[in-house]
Structures are given as C-alpha cells and as structure tokens.
C-alpha positions as CSV (number, residue, x, y, z in Angstrom):
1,X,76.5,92.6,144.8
2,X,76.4,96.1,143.4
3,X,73.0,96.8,144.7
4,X,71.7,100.2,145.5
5,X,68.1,101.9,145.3
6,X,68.5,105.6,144.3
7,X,65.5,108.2,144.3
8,X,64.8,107.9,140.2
9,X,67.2,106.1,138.1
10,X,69.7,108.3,135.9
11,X,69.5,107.5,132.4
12,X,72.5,105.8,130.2
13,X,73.0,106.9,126.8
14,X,75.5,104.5,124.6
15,X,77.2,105.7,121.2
16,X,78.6,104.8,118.7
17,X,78.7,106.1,114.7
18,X,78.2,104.5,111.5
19,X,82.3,103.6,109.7
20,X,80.8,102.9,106.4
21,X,78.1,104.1,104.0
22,X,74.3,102.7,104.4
23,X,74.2,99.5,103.7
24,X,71.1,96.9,102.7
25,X,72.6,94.3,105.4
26,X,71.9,95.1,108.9
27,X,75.1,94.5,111.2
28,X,75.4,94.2,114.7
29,X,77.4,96.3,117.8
30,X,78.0,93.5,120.4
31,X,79.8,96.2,122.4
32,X,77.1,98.5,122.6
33,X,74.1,95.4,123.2
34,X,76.3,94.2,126.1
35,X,76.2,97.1,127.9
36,X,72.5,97.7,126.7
37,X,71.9,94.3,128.1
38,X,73.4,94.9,131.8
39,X,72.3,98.2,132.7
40,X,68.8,97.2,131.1
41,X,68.3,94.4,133.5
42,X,69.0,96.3,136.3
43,X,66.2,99.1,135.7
44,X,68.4,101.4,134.2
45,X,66.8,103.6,131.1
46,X,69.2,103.1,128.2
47,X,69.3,105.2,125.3
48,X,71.4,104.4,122.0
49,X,72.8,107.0,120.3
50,X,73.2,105.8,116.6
51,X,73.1,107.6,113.2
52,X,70.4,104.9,111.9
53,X,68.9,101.9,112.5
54,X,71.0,99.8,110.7
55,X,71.9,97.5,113.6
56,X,70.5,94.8,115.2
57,X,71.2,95.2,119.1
58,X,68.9,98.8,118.4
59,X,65.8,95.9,118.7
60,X,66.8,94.8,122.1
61,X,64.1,95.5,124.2
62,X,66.6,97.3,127.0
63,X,67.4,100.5,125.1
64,X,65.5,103.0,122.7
65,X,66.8,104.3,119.8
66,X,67.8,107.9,118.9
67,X,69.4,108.8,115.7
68,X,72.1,111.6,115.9
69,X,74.8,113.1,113.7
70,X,77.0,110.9,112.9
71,X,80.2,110.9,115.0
72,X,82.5,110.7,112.0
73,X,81.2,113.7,109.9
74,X,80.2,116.3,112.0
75,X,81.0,115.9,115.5
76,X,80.1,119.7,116.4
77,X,76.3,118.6,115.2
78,X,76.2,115.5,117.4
79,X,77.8,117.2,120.8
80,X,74.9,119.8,120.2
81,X,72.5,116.8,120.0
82,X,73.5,115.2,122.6
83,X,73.6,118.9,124.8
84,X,69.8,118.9,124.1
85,X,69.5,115.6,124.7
86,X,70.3,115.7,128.4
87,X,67.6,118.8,128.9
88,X,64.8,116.2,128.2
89,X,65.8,113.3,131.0
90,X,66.7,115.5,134.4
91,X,69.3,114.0,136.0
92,X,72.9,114.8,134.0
93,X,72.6,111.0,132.4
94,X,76.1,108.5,132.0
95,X,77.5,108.2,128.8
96,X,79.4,105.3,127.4
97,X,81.2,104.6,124.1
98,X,80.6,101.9,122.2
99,X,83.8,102.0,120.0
100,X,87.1,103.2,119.8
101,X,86.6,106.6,117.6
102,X,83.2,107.0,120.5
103,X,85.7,107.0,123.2
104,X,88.0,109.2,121.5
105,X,85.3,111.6,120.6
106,X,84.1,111.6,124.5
107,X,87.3,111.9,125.5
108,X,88.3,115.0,123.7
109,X,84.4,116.6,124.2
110,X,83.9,116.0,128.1
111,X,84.5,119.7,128.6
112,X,81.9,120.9,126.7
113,X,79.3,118.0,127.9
114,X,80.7,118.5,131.7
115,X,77.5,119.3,133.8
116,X,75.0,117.8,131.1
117,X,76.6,114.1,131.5
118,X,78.8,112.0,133.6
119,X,81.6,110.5,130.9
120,X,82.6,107.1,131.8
121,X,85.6,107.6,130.1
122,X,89.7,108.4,130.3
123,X,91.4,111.5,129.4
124,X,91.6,112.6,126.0
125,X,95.3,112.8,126.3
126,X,95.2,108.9,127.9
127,X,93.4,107.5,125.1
128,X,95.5,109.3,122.5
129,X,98.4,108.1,124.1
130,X,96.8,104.2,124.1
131,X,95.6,104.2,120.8
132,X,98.7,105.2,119.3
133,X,100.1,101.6,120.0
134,X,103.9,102.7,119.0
135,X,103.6,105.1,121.9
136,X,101.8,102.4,124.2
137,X,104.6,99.9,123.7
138,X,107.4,102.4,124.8
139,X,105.4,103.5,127.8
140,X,104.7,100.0,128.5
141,X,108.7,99.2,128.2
142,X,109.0,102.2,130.7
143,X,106.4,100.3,133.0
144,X,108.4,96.8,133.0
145,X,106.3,95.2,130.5
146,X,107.3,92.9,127.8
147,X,106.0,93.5,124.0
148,X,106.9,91.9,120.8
149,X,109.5,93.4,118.8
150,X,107.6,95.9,116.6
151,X,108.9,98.5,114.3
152,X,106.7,102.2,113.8
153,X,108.1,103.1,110.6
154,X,107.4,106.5,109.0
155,X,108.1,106.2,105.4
156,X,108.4,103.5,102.6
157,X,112.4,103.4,103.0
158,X,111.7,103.2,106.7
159,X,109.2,99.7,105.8
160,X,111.5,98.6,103.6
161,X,114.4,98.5,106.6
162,X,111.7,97.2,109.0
163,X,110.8,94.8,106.1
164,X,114.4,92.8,106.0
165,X,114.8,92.9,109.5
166,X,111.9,91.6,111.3
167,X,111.7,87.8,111.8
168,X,108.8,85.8,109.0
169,X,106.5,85.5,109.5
170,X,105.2,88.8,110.3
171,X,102.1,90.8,110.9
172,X,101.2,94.1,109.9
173,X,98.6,96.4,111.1
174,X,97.4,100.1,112.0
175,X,98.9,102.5,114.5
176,X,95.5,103.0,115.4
177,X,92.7,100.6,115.1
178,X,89.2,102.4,113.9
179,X,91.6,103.9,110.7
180,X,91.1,100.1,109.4
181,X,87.6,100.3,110.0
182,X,86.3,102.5,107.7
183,X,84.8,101.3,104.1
184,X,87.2,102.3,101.5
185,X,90.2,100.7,104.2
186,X,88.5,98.1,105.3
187,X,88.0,96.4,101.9
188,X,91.2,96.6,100.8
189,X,92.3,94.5,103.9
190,X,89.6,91.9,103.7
191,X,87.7,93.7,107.0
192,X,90.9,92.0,109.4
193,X,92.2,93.5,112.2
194,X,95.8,92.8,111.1
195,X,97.6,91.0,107.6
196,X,100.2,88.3,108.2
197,X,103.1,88.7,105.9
198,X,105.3,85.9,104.7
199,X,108.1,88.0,102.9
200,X,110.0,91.6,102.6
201,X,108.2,91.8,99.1
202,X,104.5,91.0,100.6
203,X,105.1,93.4,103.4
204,X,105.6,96.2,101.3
205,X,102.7,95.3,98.8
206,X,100.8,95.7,101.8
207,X,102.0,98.7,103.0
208,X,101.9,100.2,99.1
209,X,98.6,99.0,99.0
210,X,96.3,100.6,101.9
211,X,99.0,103.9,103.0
212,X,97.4,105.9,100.5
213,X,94.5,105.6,102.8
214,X,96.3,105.0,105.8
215,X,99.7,105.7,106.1
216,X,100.4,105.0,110.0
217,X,101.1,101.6,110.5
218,X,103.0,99.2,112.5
219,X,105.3,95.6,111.8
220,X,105.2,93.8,114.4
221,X,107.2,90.1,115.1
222,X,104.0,87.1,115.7
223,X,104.3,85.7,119.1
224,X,104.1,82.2,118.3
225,X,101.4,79.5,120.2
226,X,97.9,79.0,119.5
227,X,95.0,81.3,120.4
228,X,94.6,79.7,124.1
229,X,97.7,81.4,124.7
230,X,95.6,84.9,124.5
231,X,94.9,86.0,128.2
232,X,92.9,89.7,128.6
233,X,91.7,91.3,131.6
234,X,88.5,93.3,131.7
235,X,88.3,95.9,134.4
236,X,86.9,98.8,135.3
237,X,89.1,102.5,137.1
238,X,87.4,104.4,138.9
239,X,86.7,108.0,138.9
240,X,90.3,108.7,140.4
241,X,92.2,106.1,138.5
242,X,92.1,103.5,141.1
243,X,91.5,99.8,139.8
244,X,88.2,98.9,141.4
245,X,87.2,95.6,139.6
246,X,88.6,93.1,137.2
247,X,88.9,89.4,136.0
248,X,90.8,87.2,133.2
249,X,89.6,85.6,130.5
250,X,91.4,83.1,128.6
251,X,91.0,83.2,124.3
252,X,89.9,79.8,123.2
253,X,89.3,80.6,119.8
254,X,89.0,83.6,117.3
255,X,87.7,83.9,113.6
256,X,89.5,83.9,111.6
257,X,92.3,82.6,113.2
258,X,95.2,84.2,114.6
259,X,94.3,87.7,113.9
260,X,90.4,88.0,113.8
261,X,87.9,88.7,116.8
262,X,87.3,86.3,119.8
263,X,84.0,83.8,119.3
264,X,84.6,81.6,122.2
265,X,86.6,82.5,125.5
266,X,86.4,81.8,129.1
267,X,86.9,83.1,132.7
268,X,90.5,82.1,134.3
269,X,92.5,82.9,137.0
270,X,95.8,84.5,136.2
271,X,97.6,86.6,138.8
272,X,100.8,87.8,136.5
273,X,98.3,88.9,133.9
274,X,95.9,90.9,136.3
275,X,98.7,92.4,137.7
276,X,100.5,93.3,134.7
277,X,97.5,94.8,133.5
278,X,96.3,96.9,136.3
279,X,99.9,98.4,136.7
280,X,100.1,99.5,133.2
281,X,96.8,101.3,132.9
282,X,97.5,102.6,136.5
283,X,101.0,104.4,135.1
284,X,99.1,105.4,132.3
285,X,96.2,107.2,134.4
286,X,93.9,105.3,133.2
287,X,89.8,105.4,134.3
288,X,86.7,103.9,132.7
289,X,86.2,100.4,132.0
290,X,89.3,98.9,129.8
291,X,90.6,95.6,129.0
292,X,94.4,94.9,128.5
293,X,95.3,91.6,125.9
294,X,98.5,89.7,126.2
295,X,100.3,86.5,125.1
296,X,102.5,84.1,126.5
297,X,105.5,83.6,124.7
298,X,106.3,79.9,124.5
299,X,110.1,80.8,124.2
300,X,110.6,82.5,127.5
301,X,107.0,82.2,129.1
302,X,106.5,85.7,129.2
303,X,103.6,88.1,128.8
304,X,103.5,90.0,125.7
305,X,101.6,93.1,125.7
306,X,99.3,93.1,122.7
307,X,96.9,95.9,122.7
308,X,94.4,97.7,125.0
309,X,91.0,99.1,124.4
310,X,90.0,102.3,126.0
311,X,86.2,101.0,126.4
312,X,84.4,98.1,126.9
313,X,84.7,94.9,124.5
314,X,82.2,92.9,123.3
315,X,82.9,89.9,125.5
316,X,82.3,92.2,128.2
317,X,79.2,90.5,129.4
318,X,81.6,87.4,130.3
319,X,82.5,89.4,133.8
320,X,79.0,89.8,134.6
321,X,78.5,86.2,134.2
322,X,81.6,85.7,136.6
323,X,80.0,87.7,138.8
324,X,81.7,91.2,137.9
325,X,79.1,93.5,135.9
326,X,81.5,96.0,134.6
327,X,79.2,98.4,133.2
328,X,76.6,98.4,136.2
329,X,79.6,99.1,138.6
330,X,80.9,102.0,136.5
331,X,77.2,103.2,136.1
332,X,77.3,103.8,140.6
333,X,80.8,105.1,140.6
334,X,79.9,107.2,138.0
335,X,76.4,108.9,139.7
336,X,79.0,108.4,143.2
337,X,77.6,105.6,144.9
338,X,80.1,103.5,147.2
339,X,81.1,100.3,145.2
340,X,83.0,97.8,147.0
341,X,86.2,96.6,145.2
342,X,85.9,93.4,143.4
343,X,88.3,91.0,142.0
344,X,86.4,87.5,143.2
345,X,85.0,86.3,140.0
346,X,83.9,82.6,139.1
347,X,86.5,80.7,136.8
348,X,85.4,78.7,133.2
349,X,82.5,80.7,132.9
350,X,81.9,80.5,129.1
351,X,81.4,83.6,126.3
352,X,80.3,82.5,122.3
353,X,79.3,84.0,119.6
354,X,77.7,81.1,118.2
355,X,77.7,81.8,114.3
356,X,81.2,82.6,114.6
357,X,81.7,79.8,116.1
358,X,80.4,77.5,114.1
359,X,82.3,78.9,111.1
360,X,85.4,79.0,112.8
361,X,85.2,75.3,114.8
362,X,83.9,73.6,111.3
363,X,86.8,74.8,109.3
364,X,88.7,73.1,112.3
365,X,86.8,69.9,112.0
366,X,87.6,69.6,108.6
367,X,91.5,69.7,108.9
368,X,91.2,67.5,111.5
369,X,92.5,69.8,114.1
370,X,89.6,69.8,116.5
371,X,86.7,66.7,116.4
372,X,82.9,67.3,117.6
373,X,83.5,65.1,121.0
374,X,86.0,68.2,121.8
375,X,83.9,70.8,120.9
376,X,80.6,69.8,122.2
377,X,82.6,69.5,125.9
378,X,83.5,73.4,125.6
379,X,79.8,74.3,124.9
380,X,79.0,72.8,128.1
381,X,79.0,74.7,131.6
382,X,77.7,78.7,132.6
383,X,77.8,80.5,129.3
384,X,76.8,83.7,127.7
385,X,76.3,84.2,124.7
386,X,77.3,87.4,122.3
387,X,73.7,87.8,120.3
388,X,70.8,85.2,122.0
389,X,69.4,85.8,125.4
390,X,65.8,84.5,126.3
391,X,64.4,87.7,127.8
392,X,65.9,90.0,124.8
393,X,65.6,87.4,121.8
394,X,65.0,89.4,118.7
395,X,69.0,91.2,118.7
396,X,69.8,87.4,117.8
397,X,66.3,87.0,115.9
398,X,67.2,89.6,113.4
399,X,71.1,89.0,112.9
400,X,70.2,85.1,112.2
401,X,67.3,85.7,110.0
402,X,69.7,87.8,107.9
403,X,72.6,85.4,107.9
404,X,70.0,82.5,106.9
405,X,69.2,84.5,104.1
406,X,72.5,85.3,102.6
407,X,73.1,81.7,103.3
408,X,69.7,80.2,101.2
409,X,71.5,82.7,98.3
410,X,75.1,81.1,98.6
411,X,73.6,77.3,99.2
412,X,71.6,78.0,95.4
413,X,74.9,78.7,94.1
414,X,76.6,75.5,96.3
415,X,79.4,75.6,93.2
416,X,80.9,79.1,93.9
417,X,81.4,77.9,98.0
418,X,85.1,76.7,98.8
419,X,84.8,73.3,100.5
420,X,85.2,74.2,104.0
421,X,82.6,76.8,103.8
422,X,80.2,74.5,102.3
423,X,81.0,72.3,105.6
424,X,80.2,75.4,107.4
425,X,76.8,76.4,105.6
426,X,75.5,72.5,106.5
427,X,76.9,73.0,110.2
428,X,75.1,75.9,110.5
429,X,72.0,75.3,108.8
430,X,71.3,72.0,110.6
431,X,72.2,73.7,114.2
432,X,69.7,76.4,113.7
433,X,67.2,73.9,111.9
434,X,67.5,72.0,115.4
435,X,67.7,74.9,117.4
436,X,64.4,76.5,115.8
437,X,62.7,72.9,116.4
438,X,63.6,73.0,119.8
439,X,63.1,76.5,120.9
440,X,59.4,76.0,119.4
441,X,59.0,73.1,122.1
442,X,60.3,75.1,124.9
443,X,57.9,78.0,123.8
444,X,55.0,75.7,123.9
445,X,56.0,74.1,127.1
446,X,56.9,77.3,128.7
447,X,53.6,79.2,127.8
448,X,51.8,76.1,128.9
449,X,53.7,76.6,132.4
450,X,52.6,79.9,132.4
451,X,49.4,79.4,131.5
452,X,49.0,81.3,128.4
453,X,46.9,81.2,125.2
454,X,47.5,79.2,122.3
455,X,48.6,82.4,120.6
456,X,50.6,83.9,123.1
457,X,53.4,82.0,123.3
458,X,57.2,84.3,124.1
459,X,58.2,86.2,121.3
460,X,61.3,83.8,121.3
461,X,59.4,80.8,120.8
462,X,58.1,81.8,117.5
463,X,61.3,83.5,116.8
464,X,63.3,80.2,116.8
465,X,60.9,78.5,114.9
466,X,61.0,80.9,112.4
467,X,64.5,80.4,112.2
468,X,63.9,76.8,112.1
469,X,62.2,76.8,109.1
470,X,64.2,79.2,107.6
471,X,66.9,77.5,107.9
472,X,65.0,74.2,106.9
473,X,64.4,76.2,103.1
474,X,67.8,77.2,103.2
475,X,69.0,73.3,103.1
C-alpha cells in the first residue's frame, strides 16, 4: 500500500537507553524490535542505538547494533554521537524513540540534530505537556473528553485529603511514567505500572514509601469492567499535525491484571474511540506516531481517557498486520514522499506475547475464570506475535532460552513456587516442549522443500528444538 522506490534507501536509527544498572539477565524492547521488524522488511537499513547489548531484539537480523552514551547520564555525549553518526550514512537518516524518556530526549534535542536527521517525533513542549498526565487530563477536559476523577496532589497533607476522598478501591501511580521505571523505583513498586490501594492508610504507605524517590504522583478513581473494556488507537500525525493513519484495538488481556502491560489484544472497529482520540492529540498539536488508551465506563458507557504515549507501543506491529504499517508510513512522510491517508484496517487481527500469556491465562484457568476451550478459540485467526517471527527467530530464541533457564532453577526448588505459578511453569514448559518438537519437523520438512542439506536446515528449526529440549530438562 505504502509503496515507493527511492534512489538509495535513507537509513533508520531507533533508541532507546538502559533505566537500570547492567544486569546478567538479558531483557527485551518490544517497542524498539517492532519497529526494527517493519522497516527491516521493507529494505530499510536499521540501526539501534543502545548503551549495550543487553537486549534481545539487538539479535534480530533487521537492525545492527551501535552502542552510544547512555541517554540517562549524559545526554550531551550521546547527541554528539549521534551528530557523528549521521556523517557516516549520507542521506540525513530518520530517527525514532523507542521509549518514553527517548522521545522526550528527541523532542527537546531536534534543534541541534535538525539537518543531520529527520525526528519522527512531537514538540518538546507537546510531549511535556502529555507526559505530565495531570496536565493531559485538564487539557483533555478542555477538549470534551471524559477522564476518571483523579487528584494531582503536591504534598503529603495534600494525599492525605485526596486519600479520604477518592472512592476504594483506588490506584496510584506517577505523573510521569519512565520515573517508575528506573531501578531503585522500580523495585520498590514491584516493576508495575500503577498500585491499587484498598484504604486511606495503604494509600499513604504508598505514597511515604516511593516519594523520596519520586515525589510526583497521581490518585486516580478505578474505572470499573474487565480488561476487554480497554480500547486504544494507534496512529500516526504527520509532519503538520494532520491524522494520516490509524486503527483500534481492543485489550483482551494484560499481566498482571488490571494494571500491567497488554499480552493479548485485537484489531476492532470503534468510531467514538478513533474519533475521540484523533481530536485530542489534534488540539494538542500532536505529530509522530502515538496511541491514545481509554475505557468504557460501565456506569454511563462513556470513554475514559487513560493515558497516551508519545511513541510507538509494543503492540504496534498489530496495525501492520491490519494492514496499517505505522512506522513504514511515518518513515515516507518523514523523507516527504506522498502517503495516502489510511483508516481501512482489517478487524480481529490478533497481537500475543505468548509467555505472558501463558502466565497470565493459567492463573485464569486455575480460578476457574477462563477454561482451555476459550482460550485455545482466541489463539486462532491472523496473529502476530510480540517476540517469534519465522524470518527473524532468534529475538524470541534468546528471550526463551533465558526464561527456560530461570524456569529449570525455580522447577528444582518446586517448594518455594506459589501454586498458580507452579501451574504456570508446567503450562509453559510443556507448550514450548511441544512447540520445540514441532518447529523441528517443520525445519526438516521445510529444508526438504527447499532442497537443502541435512545440515542446513533454517536457523529457526534448530532454534525450536533447542528450546524443545530445554524445556524437556527443565520438566
């Protein structure tokens, strides 16, 4: 659809920085291997700015690797690097963030990288203003919008107000997102995006507990209904702020639940919510790809505004699916090619991350809340999935073989794992023992198609069943 032959390709470079210390466990930034994964296949050179090579979507076989400064301690050292950078690749090349402190760290440098790169982002003063989320919610009030009934306080006595007059229970969580995300943070909220509070007295042990480290946070009312009641669009603004492409996709489930990060979602049609979205980030200037995330409110059937990322997510790769590649389109818009608007998108078109998943539907299963008949219907149909793709396996390869090892430690010590994760850990295990059995038969069959040598069967092939028996010893 977004087709266009240009004289030499312009390079992307993709960044993101490192939140925590070095670390022995390798992690993964589906953000950054989505976008990796859909200029790649479309020709595009794709270079990933990262302080190390501590992640697992650096081995995808669309992008190359090149450490930088990182982002969060000296951000003078890294726009240098990235200055020289461009003077090795010709043409001025498209840069993308891969996080939230990326896109803020664009967005405030673009001046001084102006001429070197194109920055496929929004205005620094746009993204301070959506980050912030107490002053997103009043400008989203000002743009007709509904939101939950949240209180910004600025002070303990201020919490302690919000604390005994917000309705239980509660959730509380940062003013700005990435300030959870760093190490010391990050632990002592158990690495979740938000806390639910039952009581005044937990709310402010929460607040006493992580504002030394973070002081800015929010208390927000819970909008009640389950996670299917999560709609967000993903679009993309071009370079003069005009909404250009977009779709819906509905949340089917998140881990944890209720307040964690999405492992299975699909493609819907939703008018209200594509045009609640596109008018907000079009009052608030908006340009870049973005995605907007509401609820609706069983009480009154509203849409309540929940937050909005000022980059791409990682269920981005979902549009393409649909038939909208986000990052491709903003690649052309950004080197000026004509791109057509698009807002025709295929509908129950299918995003997992499958180890997620199986964590999060398992603990289901054993409450009773959700049986395998169920399940196995929603893992039917066009999917996508967040880590495993047959012509970039070893992202997934890596990630797996890591979790499979943690996972033969844990299974030696079977008495220390709560009952639903030892459900989980035998779920998992005797999907990927499966999974390595088969992908080793579709290996064979598929180099015998192809007419290969007994030794030269696809990479993924003998990935999987390596996994396989990994995950065999780990039983």
């Amino acid at each position: 659809m977004f087709r266009h032959r240009t004289r030499a390709p312009a390079a992307a470079v993709i960044l993101s920085g490192q939140t925590c210390a070095r670390r022995a466990n390798r992690g993964m930034n589906h953000i950054a291997l989505a976008l990796v994964r859909s200029l790649g296949r479309r020709g595009v050179p794709v270079f990933r700015f990262h302080p190390d090579a501590m992640l697992h979507d650096l081995d995808s076989r669309y992008c190359k690797h090149v450490p930088c400064p990182n982002l969060y301690d000296d951000e003078a050292a890294l726009v240098d690097a990235l200055r020289q950078f461009a003077r090795t690749v010709g043409r001025a090349p498209v840069l993308f963030a891969a996080s939230d402190a990326a896109a803020s760290f664009l967005a405030r440098h673009e001046e001084a990288l102006a001429g070197r790169y194109r920055v496929s982002t929004a205005p620094a003063a746009c993204i301070a203003e959506i980050q912030d989320k107490g002053r997103l919610y009043q400008r989203a009030i000002q743009l007709g919008l509904a939101v939950p009934r949240t209180f910004t306080p600025a002070d303990e006595s201020e919490v302690a107000a919000a604390a005994g007059a917000v309705t239980y229970p509660a959730v509380i969580k940062p003013l700005t997102s990435h300030h959870w995300k760093t190490t010391r943070v990050a632990a002592l909220v158990g690495h979740a995006k938000a806390v639910e509070v039952n009581s005044p007295e937990a709310l402010l042990a929460v607040y006493r507990r992580v504002a030394p480290l973070a002081p800015r946070m929010m208390i927000q009312e819970i909008v009640p209904g389950d996670d299917e009641r999560l709609l967000t669009f993903l679009g993309y603004f071009d370079r003069e702020g005009r909404a250009l492409a977009g779709c819906v996709r509905k949340k089917l489930r998140q881990s944890p639940p209720r307040f964690g990060y999405c492992c299975l979602t699909e493609t819907v049609r939703d008018a209200e919510a594509m045009h609640a979205a596109i008018r907000l980030l079009s009052g608030l200037g908006y340009r870049g790809i973005g995605c907007v995330e509401f609820k609706r409110d069983p009480r009154d059937g509203q849409l309540k505004l929940i937050e909005v990322n000022t980059r791409a997510v990682r269920t981005t790769a979902v549009a393409g699916r649909a038939g909208i590649d986000l990052p491709y389109l903003a690649y052309l818009d950004m080197l000026g090619l004509p791109v057509r608007p698009c807002f025709h998108y295929r509908a129950g078109v299918r995003w997992i991350h499958l180890l997620d998943e199986v964590f999060a539907a398992s603990a289901l299963m054993r409450r009773g809340e959700l049986s395998l008949e169920h399940w196995a219907t929603l893992l039917r149909g066009p999917m996508v999935d967040a880590e495993w793709a047959w012509d970039d396996p070893l992202p997934f390869v890596g990630r797996t073989r890591g979790v499979l090892s943690r996972l033969a430690v844990v299974v030696a010590r079977r008495r220390i794992i709560p009952p639903v994760r030892r459900g989980a850990v035998r779920l998992t295990t005797e999907m990927l023992t499966r999974g390595g059995q088969l992908g080793a038969i579709l290996g064979r069959v598929w180099a015998a198609r192809r007419k290969l040598r007994p030794g030269k069967q696809p990479a993924a092939a003998a990935a999987l069943g390596s996994i396989g028996q990994q995950a065999v010893a780990a039983k």
